[in-house]
C-alpha positions as CSV (number, residue, x, y, z in Angstrom):
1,X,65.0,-32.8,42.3
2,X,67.1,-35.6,40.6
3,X,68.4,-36.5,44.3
4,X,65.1,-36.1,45.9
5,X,62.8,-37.9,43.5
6,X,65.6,-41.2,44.4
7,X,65.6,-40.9,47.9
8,X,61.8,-41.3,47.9
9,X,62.0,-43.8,44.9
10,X,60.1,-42.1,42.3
11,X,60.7,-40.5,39.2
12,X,61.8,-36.8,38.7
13,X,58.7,-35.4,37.4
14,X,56.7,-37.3,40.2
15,X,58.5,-35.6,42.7
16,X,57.9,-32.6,40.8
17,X,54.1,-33.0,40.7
18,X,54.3,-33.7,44.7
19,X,56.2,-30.7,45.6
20,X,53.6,-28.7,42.8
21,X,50.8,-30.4,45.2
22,X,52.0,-29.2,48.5
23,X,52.6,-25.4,47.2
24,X,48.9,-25.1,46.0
25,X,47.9,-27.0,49.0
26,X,49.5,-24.4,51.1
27,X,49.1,-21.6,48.7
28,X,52.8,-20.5,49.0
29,X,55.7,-21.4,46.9
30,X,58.0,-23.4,48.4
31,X,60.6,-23.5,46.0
32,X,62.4,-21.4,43.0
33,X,64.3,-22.1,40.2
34,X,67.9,-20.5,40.4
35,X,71.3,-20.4,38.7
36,X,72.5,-23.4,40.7
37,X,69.2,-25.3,40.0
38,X,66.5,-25.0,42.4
39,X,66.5,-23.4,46.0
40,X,64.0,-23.2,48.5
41,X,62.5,-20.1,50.0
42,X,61.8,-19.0,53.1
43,X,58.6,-20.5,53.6
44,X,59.8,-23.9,51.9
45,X,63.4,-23.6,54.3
46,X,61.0,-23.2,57.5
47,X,58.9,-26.4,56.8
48,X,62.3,-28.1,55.8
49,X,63.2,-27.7,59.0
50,X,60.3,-28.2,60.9
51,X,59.8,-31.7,58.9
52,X,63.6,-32.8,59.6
53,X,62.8,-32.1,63.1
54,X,59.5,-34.2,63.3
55,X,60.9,-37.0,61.0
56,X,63.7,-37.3,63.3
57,X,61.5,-37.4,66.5
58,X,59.0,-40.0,64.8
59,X,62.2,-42.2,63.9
60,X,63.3,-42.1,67.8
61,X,59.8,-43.1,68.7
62,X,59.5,-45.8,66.3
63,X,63.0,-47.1,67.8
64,X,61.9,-47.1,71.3
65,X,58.0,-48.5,70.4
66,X,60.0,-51.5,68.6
67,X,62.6,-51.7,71.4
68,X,59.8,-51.5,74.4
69,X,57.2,-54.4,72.6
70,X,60.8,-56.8,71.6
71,X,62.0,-56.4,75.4
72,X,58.4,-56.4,77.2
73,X,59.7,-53.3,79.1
74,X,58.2,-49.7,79.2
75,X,60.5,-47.2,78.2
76,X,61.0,-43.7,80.1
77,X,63.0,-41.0,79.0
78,X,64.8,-39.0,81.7
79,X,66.3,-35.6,81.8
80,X,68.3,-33.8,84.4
81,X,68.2,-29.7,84.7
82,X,71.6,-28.1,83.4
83,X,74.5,-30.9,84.4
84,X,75.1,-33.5,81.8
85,X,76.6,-35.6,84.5
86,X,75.9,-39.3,84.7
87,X,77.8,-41.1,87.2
88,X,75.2,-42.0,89.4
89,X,73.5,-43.4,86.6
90,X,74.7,-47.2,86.5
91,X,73.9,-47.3,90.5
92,X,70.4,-46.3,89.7
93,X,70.0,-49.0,86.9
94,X,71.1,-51.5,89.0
95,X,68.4,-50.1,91.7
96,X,65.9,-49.6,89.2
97,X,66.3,-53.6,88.0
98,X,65.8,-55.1,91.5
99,X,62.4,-52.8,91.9
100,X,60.9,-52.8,89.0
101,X,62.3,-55.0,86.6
102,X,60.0,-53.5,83.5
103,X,60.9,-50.2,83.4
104,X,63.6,-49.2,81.3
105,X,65.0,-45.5,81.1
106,X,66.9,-43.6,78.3
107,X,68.7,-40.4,78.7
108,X,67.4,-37.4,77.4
109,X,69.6,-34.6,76.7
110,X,67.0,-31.5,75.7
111,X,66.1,-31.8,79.3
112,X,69.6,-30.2,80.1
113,X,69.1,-26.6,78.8
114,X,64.9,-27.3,78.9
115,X,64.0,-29.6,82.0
116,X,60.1,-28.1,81.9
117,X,59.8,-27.4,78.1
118,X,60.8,-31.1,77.4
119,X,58.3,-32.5,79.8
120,X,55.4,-30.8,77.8
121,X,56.6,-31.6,74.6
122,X,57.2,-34.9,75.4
123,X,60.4,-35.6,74.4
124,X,61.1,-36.4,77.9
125,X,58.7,-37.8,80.8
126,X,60.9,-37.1,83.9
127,X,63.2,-34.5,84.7
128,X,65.6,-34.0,87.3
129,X,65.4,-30.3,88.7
130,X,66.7,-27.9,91.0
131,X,65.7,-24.6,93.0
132,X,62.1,-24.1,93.7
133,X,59.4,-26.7,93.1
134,X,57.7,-26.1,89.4
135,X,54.6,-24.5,90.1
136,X,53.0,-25.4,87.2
137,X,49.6,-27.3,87.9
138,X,51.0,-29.4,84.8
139,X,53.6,-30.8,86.7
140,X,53.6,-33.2,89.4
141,X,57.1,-32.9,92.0
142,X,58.8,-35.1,94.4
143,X,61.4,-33.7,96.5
144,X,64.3,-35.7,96.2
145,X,66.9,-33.9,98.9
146,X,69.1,-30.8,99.2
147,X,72.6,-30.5,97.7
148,X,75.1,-28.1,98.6
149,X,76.5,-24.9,96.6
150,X,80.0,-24.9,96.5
151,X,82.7,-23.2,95.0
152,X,85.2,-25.4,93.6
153,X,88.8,-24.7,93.1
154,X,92.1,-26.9,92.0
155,X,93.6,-28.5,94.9
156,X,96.7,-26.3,94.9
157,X,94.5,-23.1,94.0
158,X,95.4,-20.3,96.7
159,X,92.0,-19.5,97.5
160,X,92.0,-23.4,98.5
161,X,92.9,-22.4,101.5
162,X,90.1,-19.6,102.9
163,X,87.0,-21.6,104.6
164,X,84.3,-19.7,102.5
165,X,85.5,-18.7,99.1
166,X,82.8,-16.1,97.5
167,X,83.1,-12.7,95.6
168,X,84.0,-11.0,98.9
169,X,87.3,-12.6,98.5
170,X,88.0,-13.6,95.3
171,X,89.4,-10.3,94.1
172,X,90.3,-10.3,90.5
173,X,90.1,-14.5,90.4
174,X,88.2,-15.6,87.3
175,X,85.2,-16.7,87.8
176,X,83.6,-19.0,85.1
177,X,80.0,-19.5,85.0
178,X,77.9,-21.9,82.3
179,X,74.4,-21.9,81.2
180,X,72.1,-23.1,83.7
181,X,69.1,-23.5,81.3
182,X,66.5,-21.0,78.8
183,X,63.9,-21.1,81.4
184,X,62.7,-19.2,84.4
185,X,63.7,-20.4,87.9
186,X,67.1,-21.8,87.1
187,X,69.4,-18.7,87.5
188,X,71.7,-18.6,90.6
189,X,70.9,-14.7,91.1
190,X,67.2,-15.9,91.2
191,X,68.0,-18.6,93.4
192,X,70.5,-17.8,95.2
193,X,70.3,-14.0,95.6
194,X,72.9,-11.2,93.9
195,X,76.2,-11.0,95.9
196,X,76.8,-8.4,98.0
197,X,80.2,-7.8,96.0
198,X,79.9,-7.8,92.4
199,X,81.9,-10.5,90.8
200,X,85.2,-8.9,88.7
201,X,85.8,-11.2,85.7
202,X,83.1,-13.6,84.3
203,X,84.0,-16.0,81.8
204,X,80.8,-17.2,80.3
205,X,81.8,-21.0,79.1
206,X,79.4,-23.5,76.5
207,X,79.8,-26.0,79.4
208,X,79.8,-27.3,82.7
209,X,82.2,-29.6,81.2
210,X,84.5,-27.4,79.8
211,X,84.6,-25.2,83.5
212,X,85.6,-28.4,85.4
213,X,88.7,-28.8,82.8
214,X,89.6,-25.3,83.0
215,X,89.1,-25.2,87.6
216,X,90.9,-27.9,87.5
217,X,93.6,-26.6,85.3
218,X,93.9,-23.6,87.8
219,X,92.3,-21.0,85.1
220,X,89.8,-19.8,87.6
221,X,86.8,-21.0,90.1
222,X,83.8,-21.9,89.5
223,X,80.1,-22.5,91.9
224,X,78.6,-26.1,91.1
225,X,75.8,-28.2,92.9
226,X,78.3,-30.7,94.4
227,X,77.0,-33.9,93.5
228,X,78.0,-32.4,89.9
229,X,81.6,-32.4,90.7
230,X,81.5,-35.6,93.3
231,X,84.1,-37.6,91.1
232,X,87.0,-35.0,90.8
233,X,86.5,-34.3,94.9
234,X,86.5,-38.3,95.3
235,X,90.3,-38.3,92.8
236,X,91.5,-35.2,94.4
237,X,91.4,-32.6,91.2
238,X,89.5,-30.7,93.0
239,X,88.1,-29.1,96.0
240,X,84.8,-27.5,97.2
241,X,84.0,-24.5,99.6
242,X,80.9,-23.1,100.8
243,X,80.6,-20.0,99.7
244,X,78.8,-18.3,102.6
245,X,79.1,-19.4,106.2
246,X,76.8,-22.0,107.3
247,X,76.5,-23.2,103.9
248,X,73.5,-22.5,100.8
249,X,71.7,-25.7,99.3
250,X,69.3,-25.9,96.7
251,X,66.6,-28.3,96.4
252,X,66.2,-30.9,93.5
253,X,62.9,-32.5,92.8
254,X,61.8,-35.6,90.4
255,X,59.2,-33.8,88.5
256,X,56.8,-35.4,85.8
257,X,54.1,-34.4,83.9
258,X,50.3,-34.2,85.9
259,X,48.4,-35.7,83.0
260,X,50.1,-38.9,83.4
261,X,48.5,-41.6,85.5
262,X,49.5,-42.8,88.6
263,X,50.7,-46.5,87.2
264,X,52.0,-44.6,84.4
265,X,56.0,-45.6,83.6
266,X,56.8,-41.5,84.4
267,X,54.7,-41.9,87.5
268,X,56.9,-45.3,88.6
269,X,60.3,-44.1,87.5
270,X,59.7,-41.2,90.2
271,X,58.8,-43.5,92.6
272,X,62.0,-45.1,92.2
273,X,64.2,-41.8,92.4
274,X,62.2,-41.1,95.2
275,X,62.8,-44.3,96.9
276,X,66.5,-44.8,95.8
277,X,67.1,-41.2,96.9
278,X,65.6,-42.5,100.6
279,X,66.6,-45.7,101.2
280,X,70.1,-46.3,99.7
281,X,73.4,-44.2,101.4
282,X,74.7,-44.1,98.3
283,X,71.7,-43.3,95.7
284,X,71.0,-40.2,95.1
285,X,73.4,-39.6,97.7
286,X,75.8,-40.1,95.3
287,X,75.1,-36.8,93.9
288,X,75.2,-36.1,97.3
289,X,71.5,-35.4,97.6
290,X,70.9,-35.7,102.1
291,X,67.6,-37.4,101.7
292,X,64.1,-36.4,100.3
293,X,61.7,-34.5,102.2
């Protein structure tokens, strides 16, 4: 209570009197006196957390409101479904300052495990996605282009040299695989279909991250949207192979939220993915998208 009462600069029986307050507010105890001094219980450790979350969110918004009114710009936070993957990124900035000069966009990282979720909760305003288009009236999509499924291997890997590389042939290979995200429509069986051979060893990693250190280490193979892994191809640590014949791609769309207005910043910012994704060779081509539909 000591450390609490100076953190909000009052004395020790004021913040006593509060936290008095907000138990008979509630009607729940919130806290308990204990051999170590006071604890909280559960009901007090629930909206501990709950506040530390909100507080935190309320401090990033108060950043980017003071950021957006001292640069005259309108900020949009963007979000990109399971790949924490960037190097496209200073392209588009460049793009996105020639075309409209007062936008300006910060990286979300929620959006990675929860590209939809964050959208409604706001603590994102466009997300990058793949697979089918969100069918969500909430939700407003533009397609950006289709990117390959590949199975990517280290350069001197065996299986480097088959022209398809899939379960049918990878015997008892490892085969690591990370989390896509927590929502529906972003699993590769779902996507993708289950293989027609049963994969031997899975190695379920955090990351995609930590799967391109370990593929390009030789620990195993992995499948990847190739734009994902565009700058280890480019440097030569590693190699991609369809892995059926003919090829599989899956579709990524720009996807906002419906309620926002058409002159919104969310609304613009997708305008400009859309555009950079159709006009430039590089662009979203860069993650190796073949042009929106």
């Amino acid at each position: 209570m000591t450390a609490s009462a100076s953190r909000l600069g009052v004395t020790q029986s004021a913040a006593s009197h509060r936290l008095r307050e907000a138990e008979r507010r509630l009607g729940v105890q919130l806290a308990r006196r204990a051999d170590a001094g006071i604890e909280l219980t559960a009901e007090g450790e629930r909206l501990r957390h709950l506040g530390e979350s909100f507080l935190g969110e309320l401090f990033r918004l108060e950043q980017e409101l003071e950021a957006s009114a001292r640069e005259k710009r309108d900020l949009v936070r963007l979000g990109q479904a399971t790949y924490s993957r960037y190097h496209w990124f200073p392209a588009f900035l460049d793009y996105l300052e020639e075309t409209d000069p007062t936008l300006s966009v910060d990286l979300a990282g929620r959006a990675t495990a929860h590209p939809l979720a964050s959208l409604l909760d706001g603590s994102v305003d466009v997300s990058l996605v793949f697979g089918r288009e969100p069918a969500l009236s909430r939700f407003k999509s533009i397609k950006l282009g289709s990117d390959p499924i590949v199975a990517v291997l280290a350069r001197n890997h065996p299986l480097a040299a088959e022209p398809v590389v899939n379960s049918e042939n990878m015997g008892d290979e490892r085969f690591f695989v990370y989390p896509l995200t927590a929502e529906p429509g972003f699993d590769w069986t779902t996507l993708l279909g289950s293989p027609t051979k049963p994969f031997r060893r899975l190695s379920p990693m955090p990351t995609p991250e930590a799967v391109i250190d370990l593929v390009r280490a030789s620990f195993g193979v992995a499948i990847f949207s190739k734009w994902a892994i565009e700058p280890e191809l480019a440097d030569g640590t590693l190699v991609s192979r369809p892995i059926a014949e003919g090829g599989i791609s899956l579709d990524w769309w720009c996807v906002r939220r419906a309620s926002d207005p058409e002159d919104s910043p969310s609304a613009r910012l997708a305008a400009v993915l859309a555009s950079w994704s159709r006009d430039t060779d590089r662009a979203l081509s860069t993650l190796a998208f073949g042009g929106g539909a």
